[in-house]
VEXFI-128613 format. One record per residue: residue in three letters; x, y, z of N, C-alpha, C, O in turn. Coordinates in steps of 0.1 Angstrom, whole numbers, padded with zeros to 4 digits, always signed. Example, Ala and Ser with C-alpha at 12.3 -4.5 7.8 and 13.67 -1.06 7.14 Angstrom:
% VEXFI-128613
ALA+0132-0057+0078+0123-0045+0078+0132-0033+0078+0142-0033+0085
SER+0128-0022+0071+0137-0011+0071+0129+0000+0079+0134+0011+0080
//
This chain:
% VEXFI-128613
UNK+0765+0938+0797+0756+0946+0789+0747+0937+0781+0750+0926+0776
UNK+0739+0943+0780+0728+0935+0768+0728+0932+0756+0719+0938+0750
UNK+0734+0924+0749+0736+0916+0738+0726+0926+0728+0729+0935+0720
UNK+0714+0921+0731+0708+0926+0715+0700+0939+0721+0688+0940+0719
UNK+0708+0948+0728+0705+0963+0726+0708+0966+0718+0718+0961+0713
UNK+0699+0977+0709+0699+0985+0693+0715+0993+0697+0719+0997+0708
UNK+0721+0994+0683+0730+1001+0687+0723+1015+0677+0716+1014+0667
UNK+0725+1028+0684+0720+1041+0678+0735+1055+0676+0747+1057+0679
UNK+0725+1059+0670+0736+1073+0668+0728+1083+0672+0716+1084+0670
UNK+0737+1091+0680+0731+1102+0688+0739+1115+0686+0751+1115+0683
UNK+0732+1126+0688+0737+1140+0687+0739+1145+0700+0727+1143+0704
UNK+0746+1150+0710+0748+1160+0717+0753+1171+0720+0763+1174+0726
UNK+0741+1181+0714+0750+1198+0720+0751+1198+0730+0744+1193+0739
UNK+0763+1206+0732+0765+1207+0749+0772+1195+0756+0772+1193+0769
UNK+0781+1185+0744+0784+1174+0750+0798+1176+0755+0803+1169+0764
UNK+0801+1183+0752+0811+1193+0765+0810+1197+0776+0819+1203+0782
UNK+0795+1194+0784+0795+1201+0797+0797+1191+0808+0801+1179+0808
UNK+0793+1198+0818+0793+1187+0831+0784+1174+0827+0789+1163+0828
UNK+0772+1177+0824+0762+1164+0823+0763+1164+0806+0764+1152+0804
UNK+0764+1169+0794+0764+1166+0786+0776+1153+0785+0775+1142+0778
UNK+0788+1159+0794+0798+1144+0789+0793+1135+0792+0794+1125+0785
UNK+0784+1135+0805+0782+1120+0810+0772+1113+0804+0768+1101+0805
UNK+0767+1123+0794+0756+1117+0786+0761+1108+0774+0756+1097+0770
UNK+0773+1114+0769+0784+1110+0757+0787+1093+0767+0784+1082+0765
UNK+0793+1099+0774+0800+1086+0783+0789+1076+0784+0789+1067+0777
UNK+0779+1076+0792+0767+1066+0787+0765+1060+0777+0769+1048+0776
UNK+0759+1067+0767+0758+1066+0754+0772+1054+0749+0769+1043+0744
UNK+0782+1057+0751+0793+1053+0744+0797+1038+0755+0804+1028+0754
UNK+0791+1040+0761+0791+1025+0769+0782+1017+0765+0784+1007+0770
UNK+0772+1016+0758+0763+1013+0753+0760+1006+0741+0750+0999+0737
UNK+0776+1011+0734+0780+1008+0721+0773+1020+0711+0773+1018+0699
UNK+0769+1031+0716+0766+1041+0708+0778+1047+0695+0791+1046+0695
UNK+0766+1053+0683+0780+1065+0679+0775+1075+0685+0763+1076+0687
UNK+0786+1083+0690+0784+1099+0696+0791+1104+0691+0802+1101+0688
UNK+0783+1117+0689+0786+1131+0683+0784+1140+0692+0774+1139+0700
UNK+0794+1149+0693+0790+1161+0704+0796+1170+0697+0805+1169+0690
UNK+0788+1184+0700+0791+1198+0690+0791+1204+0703+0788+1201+0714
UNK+0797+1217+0698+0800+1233+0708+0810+1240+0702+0818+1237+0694
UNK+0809+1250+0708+0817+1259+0702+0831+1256+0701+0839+1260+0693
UNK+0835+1246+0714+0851+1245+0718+0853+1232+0713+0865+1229+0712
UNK+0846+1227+0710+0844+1206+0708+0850+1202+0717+0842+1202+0726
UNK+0861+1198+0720+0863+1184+0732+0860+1190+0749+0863+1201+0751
UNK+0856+1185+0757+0860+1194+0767+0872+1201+0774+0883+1196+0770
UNK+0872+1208+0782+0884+1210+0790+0885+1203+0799+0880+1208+0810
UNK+0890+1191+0800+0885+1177+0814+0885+1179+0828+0878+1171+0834
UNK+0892+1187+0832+0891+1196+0846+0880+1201+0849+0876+1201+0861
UNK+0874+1205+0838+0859+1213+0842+0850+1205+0844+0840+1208+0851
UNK+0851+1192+0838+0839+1184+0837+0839+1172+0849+0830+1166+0854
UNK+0855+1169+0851+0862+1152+0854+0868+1157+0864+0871+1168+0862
UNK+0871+1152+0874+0884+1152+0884+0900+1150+0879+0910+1150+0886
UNK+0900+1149+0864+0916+1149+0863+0915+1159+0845+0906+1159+0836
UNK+0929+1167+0847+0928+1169+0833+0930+1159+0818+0927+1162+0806
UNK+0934+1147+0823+0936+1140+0816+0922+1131+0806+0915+1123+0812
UNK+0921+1134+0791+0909+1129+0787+0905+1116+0792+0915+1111+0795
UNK+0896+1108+0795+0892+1096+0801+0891+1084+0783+0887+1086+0772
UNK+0896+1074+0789+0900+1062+0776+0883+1060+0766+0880+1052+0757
UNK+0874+1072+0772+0861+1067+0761+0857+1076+0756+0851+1075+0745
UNK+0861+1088+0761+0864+1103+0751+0869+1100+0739+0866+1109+0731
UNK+0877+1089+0733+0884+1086+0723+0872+1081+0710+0872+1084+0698
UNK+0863+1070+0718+0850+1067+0709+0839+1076+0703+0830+1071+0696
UNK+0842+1093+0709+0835+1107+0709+0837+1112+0692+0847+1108+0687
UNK+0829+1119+0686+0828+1125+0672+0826+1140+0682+0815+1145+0684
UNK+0843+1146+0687+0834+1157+0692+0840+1172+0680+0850+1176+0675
UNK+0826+1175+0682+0829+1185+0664+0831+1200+0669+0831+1201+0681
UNK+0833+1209+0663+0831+1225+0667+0819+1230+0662+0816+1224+0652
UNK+0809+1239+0665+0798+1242+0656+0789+1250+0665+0783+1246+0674
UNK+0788+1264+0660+0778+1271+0665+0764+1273+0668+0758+1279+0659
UNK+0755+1270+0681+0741+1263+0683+0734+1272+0676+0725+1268+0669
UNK+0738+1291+0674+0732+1299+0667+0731+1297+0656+0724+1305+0650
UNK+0737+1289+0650+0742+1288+0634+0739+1279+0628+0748+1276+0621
UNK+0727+1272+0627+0723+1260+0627+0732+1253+0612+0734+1241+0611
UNK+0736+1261+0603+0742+1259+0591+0755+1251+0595+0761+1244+0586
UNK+0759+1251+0607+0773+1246+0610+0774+1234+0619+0785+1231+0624
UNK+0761+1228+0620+0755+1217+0629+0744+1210+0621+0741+1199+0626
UNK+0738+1215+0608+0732+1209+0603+0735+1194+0593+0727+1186+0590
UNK+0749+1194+0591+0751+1178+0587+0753+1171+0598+0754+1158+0597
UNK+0755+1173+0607+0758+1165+0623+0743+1159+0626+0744+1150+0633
UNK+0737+1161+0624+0720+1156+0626+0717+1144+0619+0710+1135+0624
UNK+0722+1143+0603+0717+1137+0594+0720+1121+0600+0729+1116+0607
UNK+0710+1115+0595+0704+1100+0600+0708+1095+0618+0713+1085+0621
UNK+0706+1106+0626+0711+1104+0638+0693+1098+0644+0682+1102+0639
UNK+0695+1089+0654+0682+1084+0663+0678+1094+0669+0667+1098+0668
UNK+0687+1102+0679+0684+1112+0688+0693+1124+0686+0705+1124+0683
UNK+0682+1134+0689+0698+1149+0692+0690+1152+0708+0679+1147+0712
UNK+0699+1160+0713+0703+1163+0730+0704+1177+0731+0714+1180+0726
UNK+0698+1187+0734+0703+1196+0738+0705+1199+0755+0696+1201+0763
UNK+0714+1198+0757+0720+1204+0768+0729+1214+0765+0739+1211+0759
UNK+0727+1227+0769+0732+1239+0766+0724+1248+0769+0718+1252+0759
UNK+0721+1253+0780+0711+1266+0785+0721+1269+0795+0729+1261+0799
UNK+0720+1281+0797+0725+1291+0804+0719+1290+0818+0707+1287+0818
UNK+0728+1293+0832+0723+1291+0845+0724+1309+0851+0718+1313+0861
UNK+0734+1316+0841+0734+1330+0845+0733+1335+0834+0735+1328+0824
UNK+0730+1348+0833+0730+1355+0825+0745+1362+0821+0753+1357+0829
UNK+0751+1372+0812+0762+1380+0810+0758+1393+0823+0768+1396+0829
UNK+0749+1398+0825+0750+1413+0833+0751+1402+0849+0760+1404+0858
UNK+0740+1393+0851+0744+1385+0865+0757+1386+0865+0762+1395+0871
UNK+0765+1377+0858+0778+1374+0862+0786+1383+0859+0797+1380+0862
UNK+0783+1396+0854+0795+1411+0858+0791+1416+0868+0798+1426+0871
UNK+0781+1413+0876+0776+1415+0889+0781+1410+0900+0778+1414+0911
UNK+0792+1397+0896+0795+1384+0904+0808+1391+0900+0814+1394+0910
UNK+0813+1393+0892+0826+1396+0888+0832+1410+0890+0844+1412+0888
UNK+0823+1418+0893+0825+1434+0898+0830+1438+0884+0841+1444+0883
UNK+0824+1436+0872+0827+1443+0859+0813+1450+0854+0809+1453+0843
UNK+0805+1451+0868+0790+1462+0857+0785+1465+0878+0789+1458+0887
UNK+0779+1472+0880+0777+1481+0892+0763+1469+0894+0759+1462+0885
UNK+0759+1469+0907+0749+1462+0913+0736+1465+0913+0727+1458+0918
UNK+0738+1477+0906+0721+1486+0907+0718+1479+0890+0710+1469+0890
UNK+0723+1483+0880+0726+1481+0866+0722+1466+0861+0712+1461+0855
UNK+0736+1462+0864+0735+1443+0865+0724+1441+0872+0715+1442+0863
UNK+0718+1439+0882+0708+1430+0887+0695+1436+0884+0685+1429+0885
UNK+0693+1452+0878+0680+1454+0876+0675+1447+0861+0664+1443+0858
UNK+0689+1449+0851+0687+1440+0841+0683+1430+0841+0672+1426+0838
UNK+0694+1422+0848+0694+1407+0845+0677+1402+0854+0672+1392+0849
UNK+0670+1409+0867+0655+1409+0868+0645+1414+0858+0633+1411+0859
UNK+0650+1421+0850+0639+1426+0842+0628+1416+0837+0630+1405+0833
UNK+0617+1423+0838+0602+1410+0831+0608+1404+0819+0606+1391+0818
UNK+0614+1408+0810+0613+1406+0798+0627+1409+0789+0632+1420+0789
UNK+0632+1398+0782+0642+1407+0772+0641+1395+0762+0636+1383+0762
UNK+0650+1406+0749+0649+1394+0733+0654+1386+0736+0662+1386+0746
UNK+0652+1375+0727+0657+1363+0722+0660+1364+0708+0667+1374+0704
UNK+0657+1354+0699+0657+1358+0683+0649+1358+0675+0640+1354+0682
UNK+0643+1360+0664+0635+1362+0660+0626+1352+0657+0632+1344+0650
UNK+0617+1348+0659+0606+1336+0660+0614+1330+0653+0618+1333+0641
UNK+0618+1313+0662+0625+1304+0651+0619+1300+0645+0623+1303+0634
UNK+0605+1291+0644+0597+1286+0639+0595+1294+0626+0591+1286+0617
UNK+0597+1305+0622+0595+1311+0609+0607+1314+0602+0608+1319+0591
UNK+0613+1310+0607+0631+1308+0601+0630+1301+0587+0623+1291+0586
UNK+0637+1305+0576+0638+1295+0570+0648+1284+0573+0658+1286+0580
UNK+0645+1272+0567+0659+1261+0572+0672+1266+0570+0677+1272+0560
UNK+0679+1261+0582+0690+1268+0580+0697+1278+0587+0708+1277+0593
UNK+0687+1288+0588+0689+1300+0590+0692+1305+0606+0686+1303+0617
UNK+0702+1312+0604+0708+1310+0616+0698+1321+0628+0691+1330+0623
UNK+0698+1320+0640+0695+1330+0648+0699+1343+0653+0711+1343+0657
UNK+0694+1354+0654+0698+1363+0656+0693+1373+0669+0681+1376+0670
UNK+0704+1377+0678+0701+1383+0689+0696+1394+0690+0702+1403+0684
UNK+0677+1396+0700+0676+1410+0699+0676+1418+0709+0668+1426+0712
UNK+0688+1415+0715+0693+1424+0727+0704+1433+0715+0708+1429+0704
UNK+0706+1445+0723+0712+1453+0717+0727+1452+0714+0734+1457+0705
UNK+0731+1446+0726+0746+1439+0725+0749+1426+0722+0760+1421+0721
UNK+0732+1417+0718+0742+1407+0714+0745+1394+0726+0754+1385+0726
UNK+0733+1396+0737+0735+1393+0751+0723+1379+0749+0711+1378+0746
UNK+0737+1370+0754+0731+1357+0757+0721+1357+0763+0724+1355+0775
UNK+0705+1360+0761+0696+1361+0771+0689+1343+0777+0692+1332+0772
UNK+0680+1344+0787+0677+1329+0788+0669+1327+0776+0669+1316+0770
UNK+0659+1339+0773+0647+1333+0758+0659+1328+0748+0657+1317+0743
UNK+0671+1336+0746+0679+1334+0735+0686+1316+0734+0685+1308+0725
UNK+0691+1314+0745+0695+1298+0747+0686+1288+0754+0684+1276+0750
UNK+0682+1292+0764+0670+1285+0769+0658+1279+0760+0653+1268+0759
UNK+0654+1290+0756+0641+1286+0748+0646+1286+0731+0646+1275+0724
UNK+0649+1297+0726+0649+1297+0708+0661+1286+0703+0659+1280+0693
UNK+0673+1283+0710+0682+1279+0710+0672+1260+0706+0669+1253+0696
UNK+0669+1260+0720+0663+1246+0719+0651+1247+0710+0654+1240+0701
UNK+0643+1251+0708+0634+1252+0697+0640+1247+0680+0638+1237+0674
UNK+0647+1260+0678+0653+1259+0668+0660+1242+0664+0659+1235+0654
UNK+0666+1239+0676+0676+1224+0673+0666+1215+0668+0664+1209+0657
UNK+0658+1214+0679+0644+1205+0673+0638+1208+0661+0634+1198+0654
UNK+0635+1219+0659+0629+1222+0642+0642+1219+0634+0637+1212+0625
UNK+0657+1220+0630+0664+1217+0625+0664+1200+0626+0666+1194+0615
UNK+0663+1194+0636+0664+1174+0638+0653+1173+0630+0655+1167+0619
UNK+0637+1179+0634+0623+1173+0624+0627+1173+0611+0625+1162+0605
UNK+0632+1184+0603+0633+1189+0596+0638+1176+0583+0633+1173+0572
UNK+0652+1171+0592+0659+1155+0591+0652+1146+0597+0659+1138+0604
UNK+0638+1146+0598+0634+1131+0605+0640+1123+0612+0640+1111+0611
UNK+0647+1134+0624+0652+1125+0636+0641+1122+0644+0636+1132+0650
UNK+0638+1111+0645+0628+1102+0655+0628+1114+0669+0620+1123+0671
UNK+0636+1110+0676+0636+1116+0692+0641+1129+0692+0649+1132+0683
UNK+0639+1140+0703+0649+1152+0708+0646+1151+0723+0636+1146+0727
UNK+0657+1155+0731+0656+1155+0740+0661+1165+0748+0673+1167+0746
UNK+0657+1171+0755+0654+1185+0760+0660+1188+0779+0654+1183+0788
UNK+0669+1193+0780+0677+1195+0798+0670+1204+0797+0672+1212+0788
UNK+0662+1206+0805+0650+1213+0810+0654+1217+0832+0663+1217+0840
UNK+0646+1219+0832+0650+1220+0852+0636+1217+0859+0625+1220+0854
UNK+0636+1211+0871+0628+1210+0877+0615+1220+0880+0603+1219+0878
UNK+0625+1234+0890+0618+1242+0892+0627+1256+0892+0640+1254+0892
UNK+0623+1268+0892+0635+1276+0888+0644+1280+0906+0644+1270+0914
UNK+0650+1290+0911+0653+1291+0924+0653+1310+0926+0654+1320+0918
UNK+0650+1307+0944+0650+1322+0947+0660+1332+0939+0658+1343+0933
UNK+0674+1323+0943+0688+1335+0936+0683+1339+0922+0690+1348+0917
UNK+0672+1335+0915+0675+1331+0896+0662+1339+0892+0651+1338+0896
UNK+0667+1348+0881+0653+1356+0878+0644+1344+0872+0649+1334+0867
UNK+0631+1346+0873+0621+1341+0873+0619+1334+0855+0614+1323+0852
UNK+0626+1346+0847+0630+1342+0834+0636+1324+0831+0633+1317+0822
UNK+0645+1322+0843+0651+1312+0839+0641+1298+0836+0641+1289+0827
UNK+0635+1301+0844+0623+1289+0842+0611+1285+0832+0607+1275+0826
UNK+0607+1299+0834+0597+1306+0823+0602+1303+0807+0595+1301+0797
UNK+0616+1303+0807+0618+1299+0791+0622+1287+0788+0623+1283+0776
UNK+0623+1279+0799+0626+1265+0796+0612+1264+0794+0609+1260+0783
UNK+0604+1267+0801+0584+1256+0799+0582+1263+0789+0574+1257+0782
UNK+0587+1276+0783+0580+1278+0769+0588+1270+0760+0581+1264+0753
UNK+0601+1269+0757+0609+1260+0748+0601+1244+0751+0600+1236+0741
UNK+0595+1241+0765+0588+1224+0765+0577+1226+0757+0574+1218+0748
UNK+0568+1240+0759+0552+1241+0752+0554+1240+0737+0548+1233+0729
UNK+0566+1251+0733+0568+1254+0721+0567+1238+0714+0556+1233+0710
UNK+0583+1229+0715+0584+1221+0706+0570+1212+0709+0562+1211+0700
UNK+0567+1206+0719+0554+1199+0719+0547+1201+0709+0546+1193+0700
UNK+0540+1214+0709+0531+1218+0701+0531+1217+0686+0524+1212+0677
UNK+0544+1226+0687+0551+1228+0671+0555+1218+0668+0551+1220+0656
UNK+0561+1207+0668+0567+1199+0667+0563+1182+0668+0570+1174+0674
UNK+0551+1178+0661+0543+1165+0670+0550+1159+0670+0555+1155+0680
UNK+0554+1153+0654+0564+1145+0644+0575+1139+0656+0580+1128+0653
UNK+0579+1143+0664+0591+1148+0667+0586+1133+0685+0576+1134+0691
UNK+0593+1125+0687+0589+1121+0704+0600+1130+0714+0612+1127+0717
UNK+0593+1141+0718+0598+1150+0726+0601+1146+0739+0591+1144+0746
UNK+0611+1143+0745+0612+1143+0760+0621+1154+0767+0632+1158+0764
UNK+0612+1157+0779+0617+1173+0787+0624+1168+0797+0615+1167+0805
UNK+0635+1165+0803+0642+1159+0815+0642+1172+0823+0647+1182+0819
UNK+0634+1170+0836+0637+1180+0844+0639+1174+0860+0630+1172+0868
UNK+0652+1173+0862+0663+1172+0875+0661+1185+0882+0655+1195+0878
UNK+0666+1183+0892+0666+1195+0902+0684+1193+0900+0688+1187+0890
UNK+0693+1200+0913+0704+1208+0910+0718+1191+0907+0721+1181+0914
UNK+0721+1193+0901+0730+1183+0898+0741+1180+0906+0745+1190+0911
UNK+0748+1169+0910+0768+1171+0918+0769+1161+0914+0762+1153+0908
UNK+0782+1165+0920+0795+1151+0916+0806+1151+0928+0809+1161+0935
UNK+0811+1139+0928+0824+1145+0935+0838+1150+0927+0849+1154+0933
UNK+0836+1149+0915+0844+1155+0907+0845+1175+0909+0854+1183+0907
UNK+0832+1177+0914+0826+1192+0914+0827+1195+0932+0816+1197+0937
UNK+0838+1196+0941+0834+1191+0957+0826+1202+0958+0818+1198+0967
UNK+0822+1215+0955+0823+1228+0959+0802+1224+0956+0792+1231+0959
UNK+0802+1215+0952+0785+1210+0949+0781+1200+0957+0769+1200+0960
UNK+0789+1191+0963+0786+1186+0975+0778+1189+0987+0769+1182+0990
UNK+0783+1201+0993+0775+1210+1003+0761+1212+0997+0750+1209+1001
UNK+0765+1219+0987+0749+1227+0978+0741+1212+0983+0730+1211+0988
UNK+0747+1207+0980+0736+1191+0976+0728+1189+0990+0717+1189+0994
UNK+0739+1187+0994+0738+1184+1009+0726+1191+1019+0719+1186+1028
UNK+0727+1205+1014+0714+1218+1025+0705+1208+1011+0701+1199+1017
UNK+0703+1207+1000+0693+1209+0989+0683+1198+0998+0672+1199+1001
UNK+0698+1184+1002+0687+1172+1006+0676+1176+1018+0665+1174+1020
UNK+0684+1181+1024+0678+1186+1038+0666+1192+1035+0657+1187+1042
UNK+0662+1202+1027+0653+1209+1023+0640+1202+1017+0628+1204+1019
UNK+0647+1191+1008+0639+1184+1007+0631+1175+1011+0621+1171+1007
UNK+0639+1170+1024+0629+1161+1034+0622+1170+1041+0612+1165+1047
UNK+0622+1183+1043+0616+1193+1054+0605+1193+1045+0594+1190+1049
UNK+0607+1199+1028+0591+1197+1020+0586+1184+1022+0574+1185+1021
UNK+0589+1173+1024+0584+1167+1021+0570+1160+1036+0558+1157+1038
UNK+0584+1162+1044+0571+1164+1058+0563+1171+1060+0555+1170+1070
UNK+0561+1183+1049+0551+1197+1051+0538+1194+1040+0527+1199+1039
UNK+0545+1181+1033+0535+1180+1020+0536+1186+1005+0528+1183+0995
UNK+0549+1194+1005+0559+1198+0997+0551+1214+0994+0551+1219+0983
UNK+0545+1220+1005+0539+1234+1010+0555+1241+1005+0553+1251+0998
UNK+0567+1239+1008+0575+1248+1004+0581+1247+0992+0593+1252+0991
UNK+0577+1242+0983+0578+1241+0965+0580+1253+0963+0591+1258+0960
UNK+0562+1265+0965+0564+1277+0958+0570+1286+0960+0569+1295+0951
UNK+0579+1288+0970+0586+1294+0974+0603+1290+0973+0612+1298+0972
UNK+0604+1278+0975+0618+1274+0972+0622+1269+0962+0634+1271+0959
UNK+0613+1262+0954+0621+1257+0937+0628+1248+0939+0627+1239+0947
UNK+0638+1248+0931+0648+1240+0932+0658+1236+0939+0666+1229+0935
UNK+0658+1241+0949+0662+1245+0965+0656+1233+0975+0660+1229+0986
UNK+0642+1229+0967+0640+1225+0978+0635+1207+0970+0628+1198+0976
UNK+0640+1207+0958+0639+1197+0955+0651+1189+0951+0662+1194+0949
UNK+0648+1175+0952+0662+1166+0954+0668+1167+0944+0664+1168+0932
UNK+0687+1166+0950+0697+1167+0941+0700+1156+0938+0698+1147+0946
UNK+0704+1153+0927+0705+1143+0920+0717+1143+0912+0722+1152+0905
UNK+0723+1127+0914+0737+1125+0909+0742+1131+0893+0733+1131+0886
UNK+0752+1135+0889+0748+1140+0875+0750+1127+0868+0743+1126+0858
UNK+0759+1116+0872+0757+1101+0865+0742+1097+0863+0738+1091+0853
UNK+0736+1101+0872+0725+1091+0876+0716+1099+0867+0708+1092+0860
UNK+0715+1112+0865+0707+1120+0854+0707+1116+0835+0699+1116+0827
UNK+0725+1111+0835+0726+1109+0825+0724+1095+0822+0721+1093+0810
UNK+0724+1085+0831+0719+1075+0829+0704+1074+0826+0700+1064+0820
UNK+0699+1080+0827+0685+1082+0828+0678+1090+0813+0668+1086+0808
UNK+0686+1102+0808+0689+1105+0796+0690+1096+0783+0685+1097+0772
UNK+0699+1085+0788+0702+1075+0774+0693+1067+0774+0688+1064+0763
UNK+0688+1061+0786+0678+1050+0789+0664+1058+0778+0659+1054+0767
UNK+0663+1069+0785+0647+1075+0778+0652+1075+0760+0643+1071+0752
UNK+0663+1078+0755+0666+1073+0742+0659+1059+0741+0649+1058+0735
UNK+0665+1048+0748+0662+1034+0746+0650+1030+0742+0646+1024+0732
UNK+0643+1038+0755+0628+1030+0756+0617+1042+0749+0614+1053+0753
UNK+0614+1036+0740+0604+1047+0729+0591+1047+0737+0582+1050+0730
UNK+0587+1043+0751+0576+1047+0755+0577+1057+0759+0566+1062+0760
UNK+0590+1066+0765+0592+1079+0773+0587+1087+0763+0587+1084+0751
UNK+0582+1098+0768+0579+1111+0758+0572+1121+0771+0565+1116+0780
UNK+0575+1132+0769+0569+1141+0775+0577+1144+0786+0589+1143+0785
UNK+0572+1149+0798+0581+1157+0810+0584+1140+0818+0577+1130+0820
UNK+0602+1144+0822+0605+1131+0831+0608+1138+0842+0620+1141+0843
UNK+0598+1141+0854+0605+1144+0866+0615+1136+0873+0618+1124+0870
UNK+0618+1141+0883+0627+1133+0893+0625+1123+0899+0636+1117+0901
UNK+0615+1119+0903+0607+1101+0904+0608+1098+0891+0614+1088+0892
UNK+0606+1099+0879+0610+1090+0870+0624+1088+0862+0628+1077+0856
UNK+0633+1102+0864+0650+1101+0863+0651+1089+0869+0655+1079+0863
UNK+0646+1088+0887+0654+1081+0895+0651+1066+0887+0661+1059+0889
UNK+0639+1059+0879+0633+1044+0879+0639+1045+0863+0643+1035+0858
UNK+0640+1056+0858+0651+1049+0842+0662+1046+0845+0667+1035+0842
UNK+0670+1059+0856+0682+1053+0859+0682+1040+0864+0688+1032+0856
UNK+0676+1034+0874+0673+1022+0881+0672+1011+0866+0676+0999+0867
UNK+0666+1015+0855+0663+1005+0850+0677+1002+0839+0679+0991+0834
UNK+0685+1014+0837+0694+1013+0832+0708+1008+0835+0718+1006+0828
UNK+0703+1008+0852+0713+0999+0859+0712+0987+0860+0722+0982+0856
UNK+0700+0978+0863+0696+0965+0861+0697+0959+0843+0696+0946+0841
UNK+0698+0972+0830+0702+0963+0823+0715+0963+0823+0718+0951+0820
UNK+0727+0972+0826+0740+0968+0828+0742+0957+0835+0754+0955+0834
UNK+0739+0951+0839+0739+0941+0851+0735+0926+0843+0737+0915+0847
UNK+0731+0930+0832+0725+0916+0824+0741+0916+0815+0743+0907+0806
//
């Protein structure tokens, strides 16, 4: 590793998930401090790892409990941090997955979960500091505006707020046929939003196409048609983008995403959207500094 790499402190919500850990685990090889917040704090290691057993660098983790709606309960976890991370958006909705689960009828569930439009919370940007988010679906329904976009908005207006230098944003490549159209639509508004709102701020939007591991076998296959799809765009000229999404663009290791993640921390020239040709050359470059 590199001797006179800066050592930093970093924030990750969502550092409980699949790619959120590996972002921790990066990070923490690196000689980072890490912080990771969520509702549950440590992970459930089965869900994330091939073994339930925590792995020997989980131990170097600051992983906290704290509500992303709630910014009151995540607001000292920010203070003099280099970077915060949100990874935490939703890939289904609650009525999708009672649809998937046979707990809401198929006409019901899916005409919802398509619908053009549903709340989120009330304009974060006009929030006072602090102030937590509030759902305006009627039940209270994790919508994608709600964590996709207001969710990430808000974190970043709470980091500026503390003059954290960087945020960094799990965004997605392109959305997919199975996925209402929503899913995408609120990630590029959560990218326009903080850009906009937010100059102060060196914003970077990481957008991968579908993630695996072999820790995940049941993602393997997915990966597998994904690659395929994507050499067929690519011989066509990538003519089947608008129609396929993320379906038809390459899958990508979830190490290799998070490697790529910590690196764009490193190097203060990243800012703005990192597609998948540039995941792959930070990773690459974060490989050749391990290597020093």
């Amino acid at each position: 590793m590199e001797k006179n790499m800066s050592k930093k402190r970093i924030v990750v919500c969502g550092g409980n998930g699949f790619l959120g850990s590996r972002i921790c685990k990066v990070a923490v090889g690196r000689g980072w401090d890490v912080t990771s917040f969520s509702r549950s704090g440590e992970p459930t290691w089965s869900s994330v790892t091939s073994s339930p057993v925590p792995p020997p660098w989980s131990t170097s983790v600051s992983w906290q409990k704290a509500d992303l709606l709630k910014p009151a309960t995540y607001k000292s976890l920010l203070k003099d941090a280099d970077a915060v991370v949100h990874s935490m958006g939703i890939l289904l909705e609650a009525d999708y997955k009672g649809v998937l689960t046979g707990k809401e009828s198929v006409w019901s569930g899916l005409s919802r979960a398509f619908s053009a439009t549903k709340g989120g919370s009330q304009n974060p940007l006009e929030r006072a500091e602090g102030e937590e988010l509030r759902p305006q679906e009627k039940d209270g329904q994790l919508t994608y505006e709600l964590m996709n976009r207001d969710s990430a908005v808000t974190l970043a207006q709470e980091a500026s707020f503390l003059h954290v230098p960087s945020f960094v944003y799990i965004s997605a490549a392109a959305g997919a046929p199975m996925l209402p159209k929503r899913y995408i639509t609120t990630k590029r508004e959560a990218e326009s939003t903080i850009a906009s709102s937010l100059p102060k701020l060196r914003s970077i939007f990481v957008r991968p196409g579908f993630l695996y591991d072999s820790s995940r076998s049941f993602t393997l296959p997915i990966a597998f048609a994904g690659a395929a799809g994507n050499m067929v765009n690519s011989l066509v000229g990538g003519r089947l983008t608008p129609l396929g999404g993320a379906a038809v663009e390459k899958p990508l290791k979830a190490d290799l995403v998070a490697e790529a993640v910590v690196e764009s921390i490193e190097d203060e020239g990243v800012k703005g959207v990192v597609g998948t040709q540039r995941i792959e050359e930070l990773a690459n470059i974060a490989w050749r500094r391990g290597m020093l």
